[in-house]
py3Dmol code that shows the C-alpha trace and the ligand (Angstrom):
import py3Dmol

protein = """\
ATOM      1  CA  UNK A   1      -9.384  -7.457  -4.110  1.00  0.00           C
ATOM      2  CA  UNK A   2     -12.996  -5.939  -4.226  1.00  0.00           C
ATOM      3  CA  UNK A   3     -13.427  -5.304  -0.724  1.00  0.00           C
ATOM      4  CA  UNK A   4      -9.714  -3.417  -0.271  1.00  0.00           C
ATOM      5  CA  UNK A   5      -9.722  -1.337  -3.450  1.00  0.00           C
ATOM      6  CA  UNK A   6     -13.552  -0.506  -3.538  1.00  0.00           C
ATOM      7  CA  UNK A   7     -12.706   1.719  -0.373  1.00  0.00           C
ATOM      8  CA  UNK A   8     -10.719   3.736  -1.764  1.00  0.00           C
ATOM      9  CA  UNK A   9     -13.232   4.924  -4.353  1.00  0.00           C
ATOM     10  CA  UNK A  10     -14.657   6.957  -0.888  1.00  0.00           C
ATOM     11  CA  UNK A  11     -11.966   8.661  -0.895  1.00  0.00           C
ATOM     12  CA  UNK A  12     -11.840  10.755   1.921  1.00  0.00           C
ATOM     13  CA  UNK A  13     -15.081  10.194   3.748  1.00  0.00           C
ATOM     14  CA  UNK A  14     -13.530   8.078   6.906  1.00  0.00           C
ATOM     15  CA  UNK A  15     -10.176   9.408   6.335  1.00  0.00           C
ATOM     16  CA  UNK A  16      -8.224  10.148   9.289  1.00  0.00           C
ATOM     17  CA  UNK A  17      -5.062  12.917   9.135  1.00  0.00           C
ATOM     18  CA  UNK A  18      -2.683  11.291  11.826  1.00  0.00           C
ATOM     19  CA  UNK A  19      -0.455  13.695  11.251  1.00  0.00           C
ATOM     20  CA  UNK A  20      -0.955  16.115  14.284  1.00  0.00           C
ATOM     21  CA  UNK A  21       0.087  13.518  16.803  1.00  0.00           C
ATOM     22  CA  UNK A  22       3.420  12.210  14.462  1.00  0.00           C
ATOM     23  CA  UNK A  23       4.859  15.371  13.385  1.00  0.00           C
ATOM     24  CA  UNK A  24       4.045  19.252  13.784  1.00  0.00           C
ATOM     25  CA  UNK A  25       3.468  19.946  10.251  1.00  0.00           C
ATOM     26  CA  UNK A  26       1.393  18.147   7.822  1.00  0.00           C
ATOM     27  CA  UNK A  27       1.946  18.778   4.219  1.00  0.00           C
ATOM     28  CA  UNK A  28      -0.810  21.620   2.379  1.00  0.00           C
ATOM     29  CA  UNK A  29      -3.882  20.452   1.171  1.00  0.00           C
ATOM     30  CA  UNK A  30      -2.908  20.437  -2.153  1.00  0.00           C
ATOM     31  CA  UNK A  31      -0.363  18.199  -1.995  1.00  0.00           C
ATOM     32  CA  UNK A  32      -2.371  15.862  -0.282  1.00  0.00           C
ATOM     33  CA  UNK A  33      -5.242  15.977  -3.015  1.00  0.00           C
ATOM     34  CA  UNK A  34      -2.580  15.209  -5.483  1.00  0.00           C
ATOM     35  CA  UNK A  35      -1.673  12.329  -3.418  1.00  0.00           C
ATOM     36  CA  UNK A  36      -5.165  11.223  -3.007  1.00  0.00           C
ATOM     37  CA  UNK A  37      -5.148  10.898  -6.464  1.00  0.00           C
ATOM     38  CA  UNK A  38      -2.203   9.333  -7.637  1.00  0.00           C
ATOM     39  CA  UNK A  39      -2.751   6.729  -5.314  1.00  0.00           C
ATOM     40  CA  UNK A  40      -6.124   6.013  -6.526  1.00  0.00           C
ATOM     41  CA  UNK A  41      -4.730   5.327  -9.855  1.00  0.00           C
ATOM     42  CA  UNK A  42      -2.054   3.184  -8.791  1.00  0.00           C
ATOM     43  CA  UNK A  43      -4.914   1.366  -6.781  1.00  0.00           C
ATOM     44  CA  UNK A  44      -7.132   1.114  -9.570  1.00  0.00           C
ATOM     45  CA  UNK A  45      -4.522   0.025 -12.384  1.00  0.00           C
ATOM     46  CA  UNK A  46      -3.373  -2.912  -9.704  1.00  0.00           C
ATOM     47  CA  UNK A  47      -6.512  -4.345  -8.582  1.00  0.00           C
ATOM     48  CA  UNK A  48      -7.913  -4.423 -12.271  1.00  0.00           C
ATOM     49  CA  UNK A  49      -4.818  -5.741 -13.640  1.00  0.00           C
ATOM     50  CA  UNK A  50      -4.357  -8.631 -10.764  1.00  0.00           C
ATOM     51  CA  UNK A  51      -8.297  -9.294 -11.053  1.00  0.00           C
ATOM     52  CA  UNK A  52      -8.069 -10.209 -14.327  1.00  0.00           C
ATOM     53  CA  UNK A  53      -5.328 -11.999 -14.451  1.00  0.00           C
ATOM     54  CA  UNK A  54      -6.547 -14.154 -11.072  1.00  0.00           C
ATOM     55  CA  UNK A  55      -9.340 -14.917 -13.884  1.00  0.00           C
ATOM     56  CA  UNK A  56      -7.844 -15.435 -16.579  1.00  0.00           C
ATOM     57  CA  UNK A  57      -4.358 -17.303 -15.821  1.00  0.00           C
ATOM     58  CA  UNK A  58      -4.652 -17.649 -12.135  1.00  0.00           C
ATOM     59  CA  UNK A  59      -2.786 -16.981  -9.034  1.00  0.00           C
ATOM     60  CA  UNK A  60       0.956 -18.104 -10.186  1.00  0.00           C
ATOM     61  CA  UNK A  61       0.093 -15.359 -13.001  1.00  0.00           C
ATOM     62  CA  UNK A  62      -0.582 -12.862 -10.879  1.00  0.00           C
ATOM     63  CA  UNK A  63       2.608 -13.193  -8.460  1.00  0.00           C
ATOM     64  CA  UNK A  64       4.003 -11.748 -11.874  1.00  0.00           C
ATOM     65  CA  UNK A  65       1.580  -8.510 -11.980  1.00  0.00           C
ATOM     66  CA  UNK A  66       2.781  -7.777  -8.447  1.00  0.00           C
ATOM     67  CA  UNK A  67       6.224  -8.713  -8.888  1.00  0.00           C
ATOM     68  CA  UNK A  68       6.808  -6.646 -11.801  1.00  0.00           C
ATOM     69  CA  UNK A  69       3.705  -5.034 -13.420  1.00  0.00           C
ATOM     70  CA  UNK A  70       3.241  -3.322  -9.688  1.00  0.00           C
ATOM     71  CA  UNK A  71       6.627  -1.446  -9.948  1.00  0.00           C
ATOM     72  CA  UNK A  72       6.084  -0.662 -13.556  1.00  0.00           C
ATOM     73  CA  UNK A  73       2.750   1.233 -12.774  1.00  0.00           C
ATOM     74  CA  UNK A  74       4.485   2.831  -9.588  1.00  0.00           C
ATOM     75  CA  UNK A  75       6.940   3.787 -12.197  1.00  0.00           C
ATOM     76  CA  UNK A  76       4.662   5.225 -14.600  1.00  0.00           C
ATOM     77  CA  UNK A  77       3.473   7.826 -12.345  1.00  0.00           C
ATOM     78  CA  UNK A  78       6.567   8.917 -10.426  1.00  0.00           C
ATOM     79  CA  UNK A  79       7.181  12.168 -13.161  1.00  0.00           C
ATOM     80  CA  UNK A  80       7.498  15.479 -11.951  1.00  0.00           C
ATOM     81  CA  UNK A  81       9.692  14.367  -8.929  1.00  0.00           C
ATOM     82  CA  UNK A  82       6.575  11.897  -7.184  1.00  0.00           C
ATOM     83  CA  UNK A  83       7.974   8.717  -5.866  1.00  0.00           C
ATOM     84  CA  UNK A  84       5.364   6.242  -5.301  1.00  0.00           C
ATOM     85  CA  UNK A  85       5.593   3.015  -3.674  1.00  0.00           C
ATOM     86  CA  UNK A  86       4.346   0.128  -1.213  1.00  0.00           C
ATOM     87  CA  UNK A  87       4.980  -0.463   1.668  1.00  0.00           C
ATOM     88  CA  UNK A  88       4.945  -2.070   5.325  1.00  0.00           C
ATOM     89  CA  UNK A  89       6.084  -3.462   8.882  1.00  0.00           C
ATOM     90  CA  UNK A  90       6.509  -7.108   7.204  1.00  0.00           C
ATOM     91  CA  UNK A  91       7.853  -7.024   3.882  1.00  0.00           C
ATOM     92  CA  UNK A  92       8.026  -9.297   0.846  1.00  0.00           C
ATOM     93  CA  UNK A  93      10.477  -7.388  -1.408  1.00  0.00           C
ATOM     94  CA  UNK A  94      13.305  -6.047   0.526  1.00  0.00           C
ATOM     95  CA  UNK A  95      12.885  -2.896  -1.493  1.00  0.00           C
ATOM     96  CA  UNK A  96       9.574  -1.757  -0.150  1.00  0.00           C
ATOM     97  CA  UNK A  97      11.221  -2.034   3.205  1.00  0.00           C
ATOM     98  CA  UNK A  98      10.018   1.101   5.444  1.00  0.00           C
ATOM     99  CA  UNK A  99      11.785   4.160   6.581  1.00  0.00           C
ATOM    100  CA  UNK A 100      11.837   5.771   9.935  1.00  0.00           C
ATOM    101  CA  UNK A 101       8.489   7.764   9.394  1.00  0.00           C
ATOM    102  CA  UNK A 102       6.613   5.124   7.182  1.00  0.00           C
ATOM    103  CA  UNK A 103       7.415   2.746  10.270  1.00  0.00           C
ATOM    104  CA  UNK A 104       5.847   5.018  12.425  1.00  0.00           C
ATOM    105  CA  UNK A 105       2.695   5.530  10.966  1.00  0.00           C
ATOM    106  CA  UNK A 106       2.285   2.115   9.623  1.00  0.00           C
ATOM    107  CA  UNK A 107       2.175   1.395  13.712  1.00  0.00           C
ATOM    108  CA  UNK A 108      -0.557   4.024  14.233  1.00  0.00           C
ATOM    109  CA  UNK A 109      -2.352   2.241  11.342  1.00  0.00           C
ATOM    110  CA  UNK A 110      -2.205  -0.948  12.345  1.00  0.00           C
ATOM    111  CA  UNK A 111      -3.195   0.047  15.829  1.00  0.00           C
ATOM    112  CA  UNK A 112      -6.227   2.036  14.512  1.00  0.00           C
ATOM    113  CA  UNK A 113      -7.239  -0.632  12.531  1.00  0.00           C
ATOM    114  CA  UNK A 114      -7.034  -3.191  15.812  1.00  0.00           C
ATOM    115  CA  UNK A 115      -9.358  -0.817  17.730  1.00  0.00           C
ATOM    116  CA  UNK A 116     -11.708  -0.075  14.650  1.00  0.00           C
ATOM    117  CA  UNK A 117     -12.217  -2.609  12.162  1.00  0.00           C
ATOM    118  CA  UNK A 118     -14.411  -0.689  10.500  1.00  0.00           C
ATOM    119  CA  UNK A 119     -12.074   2.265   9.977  1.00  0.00           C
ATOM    120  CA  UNK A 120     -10.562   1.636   6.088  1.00  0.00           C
ATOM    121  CA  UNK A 121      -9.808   4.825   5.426  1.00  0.00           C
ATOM    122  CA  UNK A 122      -6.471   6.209   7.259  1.00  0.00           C
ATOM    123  CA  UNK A 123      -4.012   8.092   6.094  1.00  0.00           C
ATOM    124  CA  UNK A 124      -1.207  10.530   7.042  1.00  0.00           C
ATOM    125  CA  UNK A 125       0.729  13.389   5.748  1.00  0.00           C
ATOM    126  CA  UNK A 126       4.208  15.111   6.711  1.00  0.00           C
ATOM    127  CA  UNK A 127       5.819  18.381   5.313  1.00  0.00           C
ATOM    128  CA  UNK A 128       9.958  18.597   5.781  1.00  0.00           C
ATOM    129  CA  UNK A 129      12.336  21.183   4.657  1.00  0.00           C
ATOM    130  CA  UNK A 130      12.724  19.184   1.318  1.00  0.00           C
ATOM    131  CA  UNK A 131       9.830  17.332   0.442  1.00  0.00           C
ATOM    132  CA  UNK A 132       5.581  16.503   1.055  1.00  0.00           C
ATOM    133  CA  UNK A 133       4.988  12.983   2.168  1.00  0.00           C
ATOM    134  CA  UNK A 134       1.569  10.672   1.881  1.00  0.00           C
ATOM    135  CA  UNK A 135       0.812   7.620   3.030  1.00  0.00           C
ATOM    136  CA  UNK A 136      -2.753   5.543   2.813  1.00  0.00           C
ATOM    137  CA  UNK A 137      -3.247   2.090   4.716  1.00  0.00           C
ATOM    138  CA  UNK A 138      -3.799  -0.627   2.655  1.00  0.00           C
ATOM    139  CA  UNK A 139      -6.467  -3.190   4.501  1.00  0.00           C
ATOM    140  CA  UNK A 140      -5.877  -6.870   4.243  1.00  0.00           C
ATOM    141  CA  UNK A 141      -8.624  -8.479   2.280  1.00  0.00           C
ATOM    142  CA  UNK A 142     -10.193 -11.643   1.518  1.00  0.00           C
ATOM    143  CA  UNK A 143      -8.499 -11.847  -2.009  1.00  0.00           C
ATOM    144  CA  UNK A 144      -5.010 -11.207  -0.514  1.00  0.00           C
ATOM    145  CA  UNK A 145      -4.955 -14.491   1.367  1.00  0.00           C
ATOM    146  CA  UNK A 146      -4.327 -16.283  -1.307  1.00  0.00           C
ATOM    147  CA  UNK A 147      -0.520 -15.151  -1.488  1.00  0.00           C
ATOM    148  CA  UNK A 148      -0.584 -12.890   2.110  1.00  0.00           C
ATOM    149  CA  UNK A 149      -1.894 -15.468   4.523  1.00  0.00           C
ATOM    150  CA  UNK A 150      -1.273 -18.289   6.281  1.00  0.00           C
ATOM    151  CA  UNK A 151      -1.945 -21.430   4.474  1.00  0.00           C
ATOM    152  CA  UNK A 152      -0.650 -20.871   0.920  1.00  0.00           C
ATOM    153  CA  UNK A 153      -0.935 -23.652  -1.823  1.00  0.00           C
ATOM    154  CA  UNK A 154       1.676 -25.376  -2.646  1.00  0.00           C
ATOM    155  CA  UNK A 155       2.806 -23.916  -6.397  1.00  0.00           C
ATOM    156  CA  UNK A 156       2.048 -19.827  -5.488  1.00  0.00           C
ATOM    157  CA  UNK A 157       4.634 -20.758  -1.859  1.00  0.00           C
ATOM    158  CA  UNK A 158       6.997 -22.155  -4.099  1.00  0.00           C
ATOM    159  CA  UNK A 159       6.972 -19.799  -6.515  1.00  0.00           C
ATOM    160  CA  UNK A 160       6.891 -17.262  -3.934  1.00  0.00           C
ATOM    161  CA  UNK A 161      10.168 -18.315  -2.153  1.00  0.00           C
ATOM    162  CA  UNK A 162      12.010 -18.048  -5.335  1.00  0.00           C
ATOM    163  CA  UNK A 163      11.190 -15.229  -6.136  1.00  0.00           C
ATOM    164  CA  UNK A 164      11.477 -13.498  -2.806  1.00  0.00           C
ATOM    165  CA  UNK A 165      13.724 -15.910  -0.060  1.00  0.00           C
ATOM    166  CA  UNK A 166      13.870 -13.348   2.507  1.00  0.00           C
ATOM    167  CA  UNK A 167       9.697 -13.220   2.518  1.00  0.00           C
ATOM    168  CA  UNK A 168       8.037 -11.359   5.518  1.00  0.00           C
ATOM    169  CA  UNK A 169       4.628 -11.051   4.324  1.00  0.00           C
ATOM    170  CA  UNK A 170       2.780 -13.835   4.861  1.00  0.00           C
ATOM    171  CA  UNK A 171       0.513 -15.100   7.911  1.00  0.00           C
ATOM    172  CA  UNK A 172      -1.948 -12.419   7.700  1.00  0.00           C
ATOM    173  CA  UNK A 173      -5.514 -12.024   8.706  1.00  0.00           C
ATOM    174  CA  UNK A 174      -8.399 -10.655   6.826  1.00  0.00           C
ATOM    175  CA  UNK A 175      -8.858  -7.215   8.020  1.00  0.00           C
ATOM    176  CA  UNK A 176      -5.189  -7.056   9.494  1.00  0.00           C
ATOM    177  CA  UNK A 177      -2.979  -3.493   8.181  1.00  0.00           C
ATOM    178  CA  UNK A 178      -1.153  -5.276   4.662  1.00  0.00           C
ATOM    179  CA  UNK A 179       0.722  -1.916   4.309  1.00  0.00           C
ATOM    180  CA  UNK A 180       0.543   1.302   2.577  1.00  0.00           C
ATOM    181  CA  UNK A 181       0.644   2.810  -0.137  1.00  0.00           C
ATOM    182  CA  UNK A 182       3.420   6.124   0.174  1.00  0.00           C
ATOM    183  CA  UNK A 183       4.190   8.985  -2.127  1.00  0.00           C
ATOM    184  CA  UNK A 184       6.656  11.280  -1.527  1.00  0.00           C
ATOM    185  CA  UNK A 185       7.605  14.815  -3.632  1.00  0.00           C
ATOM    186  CA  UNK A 186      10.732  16.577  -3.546  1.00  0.00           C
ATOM    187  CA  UNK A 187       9.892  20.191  -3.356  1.00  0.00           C
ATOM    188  CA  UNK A 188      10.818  23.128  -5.557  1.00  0.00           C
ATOM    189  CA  UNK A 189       9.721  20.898  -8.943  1.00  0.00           C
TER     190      UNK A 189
END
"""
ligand_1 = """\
43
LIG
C -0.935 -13.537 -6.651
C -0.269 -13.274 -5.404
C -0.607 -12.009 -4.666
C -1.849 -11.564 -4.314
C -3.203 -12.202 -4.590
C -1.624 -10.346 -3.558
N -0.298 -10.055 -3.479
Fe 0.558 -8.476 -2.518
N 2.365 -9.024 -3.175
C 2.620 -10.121 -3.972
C 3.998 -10.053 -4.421
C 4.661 -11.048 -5.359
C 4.552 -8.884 -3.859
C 5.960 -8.321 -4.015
C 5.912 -7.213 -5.069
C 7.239 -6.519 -5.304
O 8.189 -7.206 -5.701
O 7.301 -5.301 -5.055
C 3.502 -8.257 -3.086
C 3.680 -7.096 -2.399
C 2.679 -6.427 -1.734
C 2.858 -5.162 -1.022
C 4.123 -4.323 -0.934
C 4.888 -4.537 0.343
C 5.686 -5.831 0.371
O 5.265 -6.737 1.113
O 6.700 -5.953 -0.341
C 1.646 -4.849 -0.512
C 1.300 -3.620 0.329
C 0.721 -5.884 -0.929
N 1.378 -6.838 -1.654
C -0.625 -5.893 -0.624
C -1.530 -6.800 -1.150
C -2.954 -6.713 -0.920
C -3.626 -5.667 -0.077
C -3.525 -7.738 -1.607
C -4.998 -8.062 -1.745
C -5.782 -7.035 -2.387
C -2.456 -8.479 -2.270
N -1.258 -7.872 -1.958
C -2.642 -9.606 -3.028
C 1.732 -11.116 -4.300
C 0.366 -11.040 -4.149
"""
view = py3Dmol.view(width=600, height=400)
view.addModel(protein, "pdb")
view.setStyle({"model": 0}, {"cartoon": {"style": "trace"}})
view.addModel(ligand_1, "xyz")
view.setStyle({"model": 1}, {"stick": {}})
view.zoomTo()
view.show()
């Protein structure tokens, strides 16, 4: 989990806005600070809570922190109309499945990533009539593995498969696009 989450504590030093080519209007600047921020703190509350619970209890453990402790925390900071969520191409809970736009820029992530291993840091931004949108790729890393790629022991698959039957989000490679984190905010509140 180090090497994913430590990047985003650079916050904006590689980032990239993709929005330009995607959609005419990105969402203001201040939105997109906001953003920045919420989703550092959804970030930071998951990878310390899923560290130390790797440490502590282990990896069946810490299926439960992202199974429910990870939509608890997304919970806690959705006030003042933010949504805020996971999500990606291949999914593992149904729910986190991607819209129309999220699918579109999860592509240009994952295809940025492919040409730039390097590049950690992308996100994108989109302003409609109704609402500001943010999304930040999340980086597959060498603690994700574990429950993400493609040999999984035995107890964390089964546990895995009853938990989630329908289970997309597995055979990945270190450094391949996970997903993203995406916030969205209705506007007028
Ligand atoms: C201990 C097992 C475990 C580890 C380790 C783990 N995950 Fe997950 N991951 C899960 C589970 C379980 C879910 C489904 C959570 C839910 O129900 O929303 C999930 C969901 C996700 C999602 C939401 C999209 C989806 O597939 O539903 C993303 C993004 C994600 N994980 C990224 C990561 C990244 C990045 C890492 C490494 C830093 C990581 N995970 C490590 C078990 C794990």
């Amino acid at each position: 989990m180090n090497a994913l989450f430590s990047s985003f504590s650079t916050l904006g030093v590689l980032a990239l806005t993709m929005t330009a080519s995607l959609h005419a209007a990105p969402a203001p600047d201040s939105f997109v600070q906001d953003a920045r921020m919420q989703m550092g703190q959804l970030g930071t509350s998951l990878q310390q809570t899923l560290q130390q619970t790797m440490r502590s209890e282990g990896p069946l453990a810490a299926i439960d922190v992202c199974h429910q402790v990870a939509p608890e925390l997304a919970e806690q900071l959705s006030e003042k109309g933010w949504q805020v969520g996971r999500t990606a191409l291949k999914v593992r809970n149904p729910d986190n499945r991607a819209d129309e736009w999220e699918q579109q820029v999860l592509l240009q992530f994952a295809e940025a990533l492919a040409g730039n291993p390097d590049t950690s840091q992308l996100e994108a931004s989109l302003e409609t009539d109704h609402e500001y949108r943010y999304m930040r790729a999340i980086p597959t890393g060498m603690a994700c593995l574990a429950c993400h790629g493609d040999s999984i022991a035995e107890p964390i698959q089964t546990r895995l498969q009853a938990l989630y039957p329908d289970d997309e989000a597995v055979g990945f490679q270190l450094g391949d696009l996970r997903g993203a984190f995406t916030i969205r905010q209705q506007k007028g509140l």
